[in-house]
N, C-alpha and C positions, 0 to 999 in steps of 0.2 A: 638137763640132768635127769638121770634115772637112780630111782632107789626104791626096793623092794622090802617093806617092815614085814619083819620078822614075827612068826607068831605069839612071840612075848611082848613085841613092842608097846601094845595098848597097856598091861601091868607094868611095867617101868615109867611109861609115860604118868598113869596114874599115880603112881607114888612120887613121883617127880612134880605134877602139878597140882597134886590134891584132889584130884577128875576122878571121882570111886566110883562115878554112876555104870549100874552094872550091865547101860548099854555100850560099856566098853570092855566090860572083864567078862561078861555070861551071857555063850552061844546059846544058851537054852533060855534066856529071860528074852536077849534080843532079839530072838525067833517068835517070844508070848508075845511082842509087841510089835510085831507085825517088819522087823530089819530082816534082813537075810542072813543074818548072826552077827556077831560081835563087831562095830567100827569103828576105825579109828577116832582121836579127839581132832577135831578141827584146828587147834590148835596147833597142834601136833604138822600137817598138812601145811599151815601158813605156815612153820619153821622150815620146812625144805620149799617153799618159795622164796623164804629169805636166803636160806641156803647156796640154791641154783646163782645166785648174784654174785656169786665169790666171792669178794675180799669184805667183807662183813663188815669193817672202820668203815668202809665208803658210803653203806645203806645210811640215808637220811630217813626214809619212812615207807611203808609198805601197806598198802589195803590192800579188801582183797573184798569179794562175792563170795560165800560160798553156796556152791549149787547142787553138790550132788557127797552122798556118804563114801568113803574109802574105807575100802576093808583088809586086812593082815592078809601074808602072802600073795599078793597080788600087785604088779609093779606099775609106781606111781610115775610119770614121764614128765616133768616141770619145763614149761616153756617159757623166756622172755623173749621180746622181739626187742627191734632196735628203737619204740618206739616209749620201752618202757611200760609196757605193758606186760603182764606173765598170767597163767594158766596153768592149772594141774590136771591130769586126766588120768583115770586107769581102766583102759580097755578103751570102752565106747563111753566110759559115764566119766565126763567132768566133773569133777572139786571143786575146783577153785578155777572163775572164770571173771574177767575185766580188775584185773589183780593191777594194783599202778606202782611202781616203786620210782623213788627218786635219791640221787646221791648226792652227796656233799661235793663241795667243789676242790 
């Protein structure tokens, strides 16, 4: 699965999850602390691993690693394999890596 957040996605998401910290609303604060500007919530990142699973009744449970920051505009590429394993990556830099989901029978 591919999906590309949108540059407001981090403000929706935050009001959505209660997540104000302003290394997700302010390129200028997440740049003082050393990010490359504003990223997304991790949280946010393990729902389109849930996602990528399709039929969402099926998901019995999801972890996940997270490894690396995502940032707005820039497309996120969610992998499962057949082994039940999934991963996220944008570009070169992994997300979410040794991600295990399992489904109800």
């Amino acid at each position: 699965m591919k999906v590309t957040p949108d540059r407001y996605l981090t403000y929706r998401y935050a009001g959505a999850s209660g997540d104000f910290n302003p290394i997700h609303l302010d390129d200028e604060f997440a740049k003082s602390v050393g990010l490359p500007g504003k990223i997304l919530h991790g949280l946010w990142t393990m729902a389109q691993c849930a996602r990528a699973q399709g039929d969402g009744l099926k998901l019995q449970s999801l972890s996940v690693q997270f490894r690396g920051m995502g940032v707005p505009e820039q497309e996120i590429t969610v992998t499962t394999r057949a082994d039940g394993t999934v991963e996220a990556v944008q570009g070169e830099n992994r997300l979410v890596r040794r991600g295990k989901v399992t489904f109800r029978e």
